[in-house]
N, C-alpha and C positions, 0 to 999 in steps of 0.2 A: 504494500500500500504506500502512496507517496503521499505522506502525512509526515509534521512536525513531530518530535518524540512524545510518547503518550503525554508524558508526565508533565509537558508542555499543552499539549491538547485537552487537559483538565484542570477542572479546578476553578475558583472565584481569579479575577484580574488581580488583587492581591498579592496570590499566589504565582502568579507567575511572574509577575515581578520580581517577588523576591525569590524564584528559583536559580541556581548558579546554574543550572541545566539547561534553560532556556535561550533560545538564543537574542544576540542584542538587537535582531532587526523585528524580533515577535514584539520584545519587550519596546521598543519606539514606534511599533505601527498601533500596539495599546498605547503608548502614552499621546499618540497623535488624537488615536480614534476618542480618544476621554473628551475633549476637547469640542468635539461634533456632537450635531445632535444624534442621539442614541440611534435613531429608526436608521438615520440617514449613513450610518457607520456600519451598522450590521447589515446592513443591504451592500453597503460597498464591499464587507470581507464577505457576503457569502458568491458576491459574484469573483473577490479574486481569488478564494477557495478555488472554484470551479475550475476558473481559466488556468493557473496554476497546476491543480490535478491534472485536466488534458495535459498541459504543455509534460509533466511527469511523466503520465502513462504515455503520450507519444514519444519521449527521449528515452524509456527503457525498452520499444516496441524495437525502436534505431538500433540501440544498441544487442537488442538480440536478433538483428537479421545479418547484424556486421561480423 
Protein backbone atom coordinates (compact mmCIF):
# COMPACT_ATOMS: atom_id res chain seq x y z
CA UNK A 1 0.00 0.00 0.00
CA UNK A 2 1.46 3.57 -0.70
CA UNK A 3 0.43 5.14 2.45
CA UNK A 4 2.53 7.31 5.14
CA UNK A 5 3.60 4.92 8.05
CA UNK A 6 0.70 3.65 10.07
CA UNK A 7 1.75 5.25 13.12
CA UNK A 8 1.71 8.58 11.07
CA UNK A 9 -1.65 7.61 9.44
CA UNK A 10 -3.35 7.78 13.12
CA UNK A 11 -4.07 9.33 15.77
CA UNK A 12 -5.41 13.06 16.89
CA UNK A 13 -3.02 16.06 14.99
CA UNK A 14 -1.48 16.28 18.36
CA UNK A 15 -0.08 13.33 17.88
CA UNK A 16 1.44 13.40 15.19
CA UNK A 17 3.11 16.21 15.65
CA UNK A 18 4.69 15.31 18.36
CA UNK A 19 5.75 11.98 16.73
CA UNK A 20 9.65 11.69 15.85
CA UNK A 21 8.25 9.02 13.38
CA UNK A 22 6.53 11.28 11.24
CA UNK A 23 7.76 12.85 8.72
CA UNK A 24 8.48 17.00 8.53
CA UNK A 25 6.55 17.47 5.25
CA UNK A 26 3.00 15.48 7.06
CA UNK A 27 3.82 17.57 10.17
CA UNK A 28 3.98 21.22 7.83
CA UNK A 29 1.04 20.21 5.46
CA UNK A 30 -0.94 19.83 9.33
CA UNK A 31 0.50 22.86 10.49
CA UNK A 32 -0.55 24.76 7.10
CA UNK A 33 -3.92 22.85 6.91
CA UNK A 34 -4.78 24.26 10.89
CA UNK A 35 -4.79 27.51 9.60
CA UNK A 36 -7.68 26.85 6.78
CA UNK A 37 -10.90 26.56 7.08
CA UNK A 38 -11.47 22.85 8.38
CA UNK A 39 -14.12 21.76 5.36
CA UNK A 40 -11.90 23.45 2.86
CA UNK A 41 -8.51 21.59 4.15
CA UNK A 42 -9.94 18.13 4.37
CA UNK A 43 -11.21 18.27 0.98
CA UNK A 44 -7.88 19.50 -0.22
CA UNK A 45 -5.89 16.38 1.57
CA UNK A 46 -8.53 13.82 0.42
CA UNK A 47 -8.03 14.98 -3.12
CA UNK A 48 -4.15 14.97 -2.71
CA UNK A 49 -4.55 11.60 -1.00
CA UNK A 50 -5.92 10.39 -4.15
CA UNK A 51 -3.68 11.89 -6.74
CA UNK A 52 -0.62 10.87 -4.71
CA UNK A 53 -1.85 7.15 -4.27
CA UNK A 54 -2.25 6.87 -8.31
CA UNK A 55 1.00 8.67 -8.91
CA UNK A 56 2.23 5.54 -6.19
CA UNK A 57 0.47 2.78 -7.56
CA UNK A 58 1.60 3.85 -11.08
CA UNK A 59 5.40 4.26 -10.05
CA UNK A 60 5.43 0.73 -8.49
CA UNK A 61 3.24 -0.73 -11.70
CA UNK A 62 6.86 1.09 -13.78
CA UNK A 63 8.94 -0.37 -11.68
CA UNK A 64 7.68 -3.86 -11.90
CA UNK A 65 7.48 -4.01 -15.69
CA UNK A 66 11.35 -2.75 -15.78
Amino acid sequence: MCHEAESAGRGTIDDILVDPTASLWLKAALRSALSRDPVDAANDADVLARVLNDHCRHSLEESRST
